[in-house]
C-alpha positions in Angstrom: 69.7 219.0 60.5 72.5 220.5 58.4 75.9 218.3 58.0 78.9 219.5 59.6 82.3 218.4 58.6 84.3 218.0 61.7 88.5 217.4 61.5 89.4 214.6 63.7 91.7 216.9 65.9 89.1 218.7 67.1 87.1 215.5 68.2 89.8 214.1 69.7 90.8 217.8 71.9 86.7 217.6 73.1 86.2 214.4 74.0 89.9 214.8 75.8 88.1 218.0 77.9 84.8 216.5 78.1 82.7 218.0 75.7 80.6 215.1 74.0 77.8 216.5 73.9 78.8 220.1 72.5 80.4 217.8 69.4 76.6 216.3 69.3 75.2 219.9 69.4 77.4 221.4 67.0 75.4 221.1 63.6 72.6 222.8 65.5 74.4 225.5 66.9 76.4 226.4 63.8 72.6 226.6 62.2 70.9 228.6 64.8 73.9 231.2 65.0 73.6 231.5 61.0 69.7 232.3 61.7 70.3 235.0 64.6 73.3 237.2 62.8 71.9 236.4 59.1 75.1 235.1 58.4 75.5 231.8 55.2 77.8 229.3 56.8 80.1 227.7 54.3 82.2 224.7 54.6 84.8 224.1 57.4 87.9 225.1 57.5 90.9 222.6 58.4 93.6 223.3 61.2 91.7 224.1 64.6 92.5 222.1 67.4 90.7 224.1 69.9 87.5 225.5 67.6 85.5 224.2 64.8 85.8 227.0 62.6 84.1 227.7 59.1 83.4 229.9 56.2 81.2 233.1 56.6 79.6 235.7 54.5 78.0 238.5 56.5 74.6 240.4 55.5 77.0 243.0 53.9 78.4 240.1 51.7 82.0 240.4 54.3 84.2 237.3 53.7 84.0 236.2 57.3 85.0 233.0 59.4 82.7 231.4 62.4 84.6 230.8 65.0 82.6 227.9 67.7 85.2 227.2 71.0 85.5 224.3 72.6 83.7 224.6 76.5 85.9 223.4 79.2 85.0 222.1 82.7 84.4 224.7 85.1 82.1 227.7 86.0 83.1 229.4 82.8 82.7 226.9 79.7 83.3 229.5 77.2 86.1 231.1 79.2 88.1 231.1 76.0 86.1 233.0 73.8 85.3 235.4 75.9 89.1 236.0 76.5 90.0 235.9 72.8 86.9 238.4 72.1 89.0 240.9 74.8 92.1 240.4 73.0 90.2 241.1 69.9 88.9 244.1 70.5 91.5 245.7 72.8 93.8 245.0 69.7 91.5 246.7 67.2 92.7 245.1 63.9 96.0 245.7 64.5 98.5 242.9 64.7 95.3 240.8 65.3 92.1 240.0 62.9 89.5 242.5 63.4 86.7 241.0 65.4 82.8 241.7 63.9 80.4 239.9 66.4 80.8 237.7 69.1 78.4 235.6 72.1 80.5 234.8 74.2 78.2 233.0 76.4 77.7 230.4 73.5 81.7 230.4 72.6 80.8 232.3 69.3 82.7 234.1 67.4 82.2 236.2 63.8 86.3 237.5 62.6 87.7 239.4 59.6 88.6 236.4 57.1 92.2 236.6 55.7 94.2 234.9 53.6 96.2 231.1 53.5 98.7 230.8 56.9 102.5 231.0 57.2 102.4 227.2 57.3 100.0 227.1 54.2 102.4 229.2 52.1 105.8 227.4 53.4 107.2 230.9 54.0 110.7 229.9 54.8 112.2 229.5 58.7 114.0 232.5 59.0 111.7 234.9 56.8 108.9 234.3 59.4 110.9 234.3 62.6 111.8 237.7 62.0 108.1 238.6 60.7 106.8 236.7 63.4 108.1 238.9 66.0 107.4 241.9 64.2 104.0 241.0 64.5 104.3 240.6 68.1 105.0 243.8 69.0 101.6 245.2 67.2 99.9 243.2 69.5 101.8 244.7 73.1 100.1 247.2 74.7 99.3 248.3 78.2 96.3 246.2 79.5 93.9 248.7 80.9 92.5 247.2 83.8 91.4 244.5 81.5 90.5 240.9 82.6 92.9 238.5 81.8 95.2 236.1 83.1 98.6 237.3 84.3 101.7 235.7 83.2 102.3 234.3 86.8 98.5 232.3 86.8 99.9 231.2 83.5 103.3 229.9 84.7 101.9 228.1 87.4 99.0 226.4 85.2 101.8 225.6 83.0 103.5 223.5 85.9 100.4 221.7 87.2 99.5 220.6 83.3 103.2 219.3 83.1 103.0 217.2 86.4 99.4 216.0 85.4 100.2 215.2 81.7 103.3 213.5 82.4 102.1 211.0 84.5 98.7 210.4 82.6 100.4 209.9 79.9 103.2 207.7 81.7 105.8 209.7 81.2 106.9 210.0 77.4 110.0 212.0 78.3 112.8 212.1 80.4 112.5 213.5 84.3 115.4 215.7 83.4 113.4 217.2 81.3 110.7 218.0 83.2 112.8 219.1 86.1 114.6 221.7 83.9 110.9 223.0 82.3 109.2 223.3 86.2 112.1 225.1 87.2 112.1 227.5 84.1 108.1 227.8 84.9 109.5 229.0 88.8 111.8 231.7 87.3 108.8 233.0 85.2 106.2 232.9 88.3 108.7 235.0 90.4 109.7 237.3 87.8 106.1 238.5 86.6 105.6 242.3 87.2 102.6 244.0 86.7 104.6 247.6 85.7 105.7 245.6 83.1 103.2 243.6 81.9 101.3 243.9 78.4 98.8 242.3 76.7 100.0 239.1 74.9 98.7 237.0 72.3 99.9 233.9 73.8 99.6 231.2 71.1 102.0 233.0 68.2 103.2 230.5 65.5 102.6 229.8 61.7 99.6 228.6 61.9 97.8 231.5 63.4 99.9 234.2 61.7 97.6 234.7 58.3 98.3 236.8 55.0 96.7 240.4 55.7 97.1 242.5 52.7 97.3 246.0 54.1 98.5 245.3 57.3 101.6 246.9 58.3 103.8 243.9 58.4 101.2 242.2 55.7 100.4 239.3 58.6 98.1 239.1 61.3 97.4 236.8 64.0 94.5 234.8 64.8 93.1 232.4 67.9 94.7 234.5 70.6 94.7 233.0 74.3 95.2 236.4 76.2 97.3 237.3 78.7 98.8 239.8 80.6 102.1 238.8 81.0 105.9 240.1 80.5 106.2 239.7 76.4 108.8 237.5 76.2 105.8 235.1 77.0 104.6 235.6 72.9 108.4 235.1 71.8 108.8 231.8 73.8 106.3 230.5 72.1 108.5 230.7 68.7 111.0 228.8 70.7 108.8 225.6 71.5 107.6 225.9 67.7 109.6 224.2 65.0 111.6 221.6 66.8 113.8 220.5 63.8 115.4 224.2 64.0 115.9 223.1 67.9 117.7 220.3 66.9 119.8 222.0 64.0 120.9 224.6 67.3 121.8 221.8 69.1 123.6 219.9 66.5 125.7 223.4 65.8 126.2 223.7 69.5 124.0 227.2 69.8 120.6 225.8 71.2 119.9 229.8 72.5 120.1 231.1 69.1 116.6 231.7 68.7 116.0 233.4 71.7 118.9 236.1 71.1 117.9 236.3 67.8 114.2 237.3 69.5 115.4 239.3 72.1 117.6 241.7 69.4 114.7 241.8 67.0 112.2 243.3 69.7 114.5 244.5 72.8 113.5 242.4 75.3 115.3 239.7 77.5 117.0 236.7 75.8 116.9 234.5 79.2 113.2 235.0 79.6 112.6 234.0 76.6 114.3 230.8 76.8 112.4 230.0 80.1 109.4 230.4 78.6 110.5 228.1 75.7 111.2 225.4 77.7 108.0 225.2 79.8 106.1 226.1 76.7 107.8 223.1 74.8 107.3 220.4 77.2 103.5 221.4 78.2 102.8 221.1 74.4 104.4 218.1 73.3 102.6 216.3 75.9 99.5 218.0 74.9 100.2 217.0 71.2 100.7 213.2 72.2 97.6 213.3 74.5 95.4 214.1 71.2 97.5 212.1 69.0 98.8 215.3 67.6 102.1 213.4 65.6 104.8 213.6 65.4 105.1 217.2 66.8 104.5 215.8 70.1 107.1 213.4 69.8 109.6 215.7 68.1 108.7 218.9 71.0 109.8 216.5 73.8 112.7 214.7 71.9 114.0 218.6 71.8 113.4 218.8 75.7 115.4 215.5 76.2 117.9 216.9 74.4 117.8 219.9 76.1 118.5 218.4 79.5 121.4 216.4 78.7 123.3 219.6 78.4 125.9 220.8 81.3 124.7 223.4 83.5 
């Protein structure tokens, strides 16, 4: 059996959703997937929480990546990859990485390979907020009839992993602060409209923004989670991200900087934005300290403290 170098992120976000036995599996799959699409599987590649990802090189000799997800409880393991494949392929290259081959049904996935990240580079803070949202807005498009969930299924997920996490994890931040992020969720639920709803990436940030040579903005995004959903849902995402340029925001007395900044850049609504972020930010820094993910997890819901404390 080949050997398959695993990070130890990855291990901890399976055995967190159950999935044991797909980490046992995982040097035979990545084999028998090489056999079936004549691919050569080279090493793997460091930064997935959710995937193991590695190098590829197609029959054609394409620079490629393999892309295995993670399967989650439920009636649809693979549910991921089968929405990131929609996203994929709905987006056609643009704004996205082009997708070349995909099984769905085995959470397998063959993408354009591109170059080092955002985070890899150390483009600075406000270069890639404003590229980052430029990038966005490649990606926003009507949805078609396509399958994928809305921005209201999304907000209320959001709020039942916040109370769940919370308490598992016995309750790393404040109850202000998880007040103030259900509500925000509440607003979002009751706002969602399906004449204005696009397709959205729904996982935008510096690591899965990747050098594209070519590409109309020169990025592209990678690891979508799909959604159709209003698309200030993308630019909230930015908001969670980067948590020491919360605090700066804070410190200057301007914590919604960000989220004008966003809403100018790409027309949309500043306060939607913000709602998003502050959901977004709490469900992921106790997601972060659930896999040991430090100290963004720490720093995420040290921002939502803050957050709270203010008036009104």
């Amino acid at each position: 059996m080949r050997s398959v170098a695993i990070d130890d992120i990855v291990i901890n976000r399976a055995r967190a959703v159950g999935a044991d036995e797909w980490l046992a599996e995982l040097p035979s799959l990545v084999g028998d997937i090489e056999r079936r699409w004549s691919i050569t599987v080279g090493p793997a590649l460091a930064g997935g929480t959710e995937a193991w990802v590695g190098e590829a090189i197609d029959g054609d000799g394409r620079p490629s990546v393999l892309k295995l997800c993670l399967p989650r409880p439920g009636d649809d393991p693979f549910g991921d990859a089968r929405r990131e494949a929609t996203v994929l392929e709905l987006a056609a290259g643009a704004g996205c990485a082009e997708l070349f081959r995909a099984d769905v049904d085995r959470g397998a996935l063959l993408i354009e390979r591109l170059g080092p990240s955002m985070a890899d580079l150390e483009v600075p803070y406000a270069e890639r907020l404003d590229v980052l949202a430029r990038v966005c807005v490649q990606v926003w498009r009507p949805p078609g009839g396509i399958d994928l969930p809305t921005g209201a299924e999304k907000a209320a997920w959001l709020a039942d992993h916040v109370r769940a996490l919370w308490d598992e994890l016995d309750r790393p931040c404040g109850e202000a602060a998880v007040e103030q992020a259900l509500a925000a969720g509440e607003r979002r639920l009751a706002a969602h409209d399906v004449e204005r709803a696009v397709l959205v990436h729904g996982d935008v940030h510096q690591w899965n923004t990747l050098r594209a040579d070519g590409a109309p903005a020169g990025w592209k995004l990678v690891d979508p989670d799909g959604l159709v959903a209003e698309p200030e849902y993308d630019l909230g995402i930015l908001l969670r991200e980067d948590p020491e340029e919360s605090l700066a925001d804070l410190e200057a007395g301007d914590p919604t900087r960000r989220a004008r900044r966003l809403a100018e850049l790409t027309g949309t609504d500043a306060e939607a934005i913000w709602d998003w972020g502050l959901i977004e930010r709490v469900s992921t820094g106790l997601l972060a300290t659930r896999i040991e993910l430090q100290p963004v997890g720490r720093q995420m819901l040290t921002v939502a403290d803050r957050l709270a404390e203010l008036p009104g």
